[in-house]
C-alpha positions, 0 to 999 in steps of 0.5 A, a space after each residue: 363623835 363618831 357614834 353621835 353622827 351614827 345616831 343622828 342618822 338612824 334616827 333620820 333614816 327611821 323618820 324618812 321611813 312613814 313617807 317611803 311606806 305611805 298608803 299606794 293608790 290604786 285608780 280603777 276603770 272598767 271599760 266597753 268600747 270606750 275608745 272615744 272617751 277612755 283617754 281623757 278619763 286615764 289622763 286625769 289618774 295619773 296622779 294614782 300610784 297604779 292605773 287598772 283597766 278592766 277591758 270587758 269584750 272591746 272590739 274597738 281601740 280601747 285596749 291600744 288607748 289603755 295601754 298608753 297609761 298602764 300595763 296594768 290591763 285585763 281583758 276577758 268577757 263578763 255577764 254581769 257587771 258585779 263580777 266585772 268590777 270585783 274582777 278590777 277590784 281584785 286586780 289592783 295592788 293599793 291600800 286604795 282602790 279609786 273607782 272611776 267610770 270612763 264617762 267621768 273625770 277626776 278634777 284637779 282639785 278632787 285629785 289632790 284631796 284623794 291623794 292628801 286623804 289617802 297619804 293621812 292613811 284613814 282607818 278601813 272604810 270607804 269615802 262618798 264622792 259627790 258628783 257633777 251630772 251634765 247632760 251634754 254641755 248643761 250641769 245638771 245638779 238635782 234630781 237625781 236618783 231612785 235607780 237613775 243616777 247618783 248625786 254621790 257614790 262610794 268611789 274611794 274604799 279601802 282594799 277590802 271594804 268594797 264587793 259588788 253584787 251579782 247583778 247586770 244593771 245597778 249591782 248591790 253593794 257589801 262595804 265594811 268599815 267607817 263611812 266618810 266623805 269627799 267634798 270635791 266633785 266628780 265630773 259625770 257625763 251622763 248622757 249627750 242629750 234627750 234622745 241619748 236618755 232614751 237609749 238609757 232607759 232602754 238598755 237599762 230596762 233591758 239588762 234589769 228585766 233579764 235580773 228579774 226573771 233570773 231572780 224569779 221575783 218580777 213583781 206586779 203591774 200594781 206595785 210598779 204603777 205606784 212606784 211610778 208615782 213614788 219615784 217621780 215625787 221623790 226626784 222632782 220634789 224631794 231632790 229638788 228636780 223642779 229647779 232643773 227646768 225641762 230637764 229635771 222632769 225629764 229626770 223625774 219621768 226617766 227615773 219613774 218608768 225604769 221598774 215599770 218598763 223592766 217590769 213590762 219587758 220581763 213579762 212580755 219580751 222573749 228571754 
């Protein structure tokens, strides 16, 4: 009997052992000066197994508000964005690394199919995440794209499986292993409205003409005046942009003078 009952409860020890060794989640935010939205973007992770926070040049309260939700900070100063992010990708200890920009949201229902996903322990590889654009209070679904947001984005990769590129704005990407999707959104809050677009489109351009004189490749007026054309057919009708009203035009035209004003900026503002 004796023998029997240690033999039931080997048994049950090694049955337990799957859920105490289940794959660890790791939740990613890169932030500058976030002190206005970085709290809500933490509280929506704790679901994850760690937080990570990479804190790149803060000068206002987001440290104190990160260290709130984890200890799991890093602080430095970074030129280009690829950099930043490896550095964060780096820095997480999971089999999972969810990334997640402070200007987004991890709903509850994307929060539970990302912890169920992870726990089904899926082979090497990466997972799209679909996401919801608003623009201020207004959803914004289509139009989307060609350099000037994402209707979805490799958010959720196994450790390994994702290294940025070296670049300011928009940085390529490597990923390694079976691609697969999400089906539930995450929140995005793109912009606050019109006005804060045009801040976009600046900052944006600027950081991409400092690209292009970097990699000496800064094009033709030619070759970025058809591109305004392609980008703009290719958001308002191809991704549907019309359905938008006002503001998938305004999406379309955004999207359409993002090379052309790098372009114009890399060739006639001072480096």
């Amino acid at each position: 009997m004796a023998q029997g009952g240690a033999g039931v409860l080997k048994a049950a020890i090694m049955t337990q052992t799957p859920a105490q060794t289940r794959p660890r989640l790791s939740a990613l935010v890169v932030a500058h000066n976030e002190e206005a939205q970085l709290a809500d973007c933490l509280e929506a992770l704790r679901f994850a197994d760690e937080i990570v926070v990479v804190l790149d040049k803060c000068t206002d309260a987001s440290r104190e508000i990160a260290a709130r939700f984890t200890d799991r900070l890093v602080e430095g100063a970074w030129e280009l964005e690829g950099p930043r992010r490896n550095t964060g990708l780096d820095a997480c200890s999971g089999d999972w690394i969810l990334e997640v920009d402070a200007d987004e949201r991890v709903p509850a229902d994307l929060a539970a199919e990302v912890r169920a996903t992870v726990d089904a322990n899926p082979s090497h590889g990466w997972f799209l995440v679909p996401f919801d654009n608003y623009v201020g209070e207004r959803l914004v679904r289509y139009g989307w794209g060609a350099s000037w947001g994402v209707s979805a984005a490799p958010r959720l990769s196994a450790r390994g499986a994702k290294r940025w590129g070296d670049q300011r704005i928009h940085p390529s990407l490597k990923l390694s292993g079976t691609e697969r999707w999400l089906k539930c959104r995450m929140i995005h809050y793109v912009d606050r409205d019109f006005t804060d677009m045009l801040h976009r489109l600046d900052r944006y351009s600027t950081a991409r003409a400092r690209d292009l004189r970097d990699s000496g490749k800064i094009g033709s007026l030619a070759n970025n005046l058809r591109r305004v054309v392609s980008r703009f057919i290719k958001c308002y009708v191809g991704r549907k942009g019309y359905r938008e009203g006002l503001w998938g035009f305004a999406i379309a035209m955004f999207a359409a003078l993002f090379p052309l004003v790098s372009y114009l900026k890399a060739r006639l503002d001072p480096e």
